[in-house]
N, C-alpha and C positions, 0 to 999 in steps of 0.2 A: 586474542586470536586474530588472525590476520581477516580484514574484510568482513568479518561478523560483525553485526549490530547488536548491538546487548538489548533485551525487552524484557519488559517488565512482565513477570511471572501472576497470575491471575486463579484462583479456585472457584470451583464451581459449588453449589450446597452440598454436593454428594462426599469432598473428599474430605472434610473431617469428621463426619458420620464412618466413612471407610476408614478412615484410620485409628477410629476410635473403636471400633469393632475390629480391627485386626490385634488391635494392641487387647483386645479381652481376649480374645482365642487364644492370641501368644501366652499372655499370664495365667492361665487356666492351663494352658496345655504344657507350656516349659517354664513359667515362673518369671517372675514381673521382671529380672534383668535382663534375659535374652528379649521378652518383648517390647523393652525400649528400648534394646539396642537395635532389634529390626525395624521399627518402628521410625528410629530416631535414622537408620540408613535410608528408608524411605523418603526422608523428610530432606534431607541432605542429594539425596538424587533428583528431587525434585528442584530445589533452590541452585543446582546448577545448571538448571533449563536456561537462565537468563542470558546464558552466551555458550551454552554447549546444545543448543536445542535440535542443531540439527547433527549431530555426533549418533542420535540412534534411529534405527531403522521404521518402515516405514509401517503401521501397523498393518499387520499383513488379513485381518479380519475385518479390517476398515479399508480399504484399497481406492485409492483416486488416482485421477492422472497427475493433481497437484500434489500428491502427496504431503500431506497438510495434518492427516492424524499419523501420527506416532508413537510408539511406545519404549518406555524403559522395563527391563527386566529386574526386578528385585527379588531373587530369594523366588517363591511361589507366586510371586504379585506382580500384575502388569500399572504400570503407572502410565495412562493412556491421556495425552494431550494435543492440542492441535495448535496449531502455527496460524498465527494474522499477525498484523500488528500487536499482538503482545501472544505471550503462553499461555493457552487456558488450557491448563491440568483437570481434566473431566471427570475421572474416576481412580480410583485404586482399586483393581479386581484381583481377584487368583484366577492364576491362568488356565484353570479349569472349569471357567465360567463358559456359558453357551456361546455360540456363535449370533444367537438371537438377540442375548443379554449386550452382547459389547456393540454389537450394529447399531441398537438403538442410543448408543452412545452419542450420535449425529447430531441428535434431536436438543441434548445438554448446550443451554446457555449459559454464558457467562457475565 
């Protein structure tokens, strides 16, 4: 892409804990193919944060003036990251997580 920087993509402790709990839901509830192929789209929306980072909107529950946290929409799941010098990918929620639960997202180091 023109004038992007590419950066190196970063996880926080939460998101293979979250994606390993979505992948049980999934299998339990639609059977182990569908939940690695969601799982596996997850993974894949993530890994093109490294030059598409700023392609999605600005997390609208998290709001700054720098606009710094962001999210992708996946399916039921917000893939909620922030921008510095590299990507740190903070959590993987469903979007019907509280307003309390994703704010506190701030606080997540990387």
């Amino acid at each position: 892409m023109d004038g992007v920087t590419e950066k190196k993509v970063v996880y926080s402790d939460f998101v293979i804990p979250d994606l390993q709990e979505i992948f049980n839901y999934g299998k339990e509830t639609f059977g182990i193919f569908y939940a690695e192929r969601y799982v596996l789209n997850i993974i894949e929306e993530i890994n093109s944060l490294k030059i598409h980072y700023l392609l999605h909107p600005q997390c609208s529950r998290i709001e700054t003036k720098s606009k710094i946290y962001r999210n992708i929409i996946v399916g039921s799941h917000l893939v909620i990251y922030r921008i510095s010098e590299k990507i740190e990918v903070l959590r993987v929620m469903h979007s019907a997580s509280s307003n309390n639960k994703i704010k506190k997202i701030k606080q997540i180091q990387t």
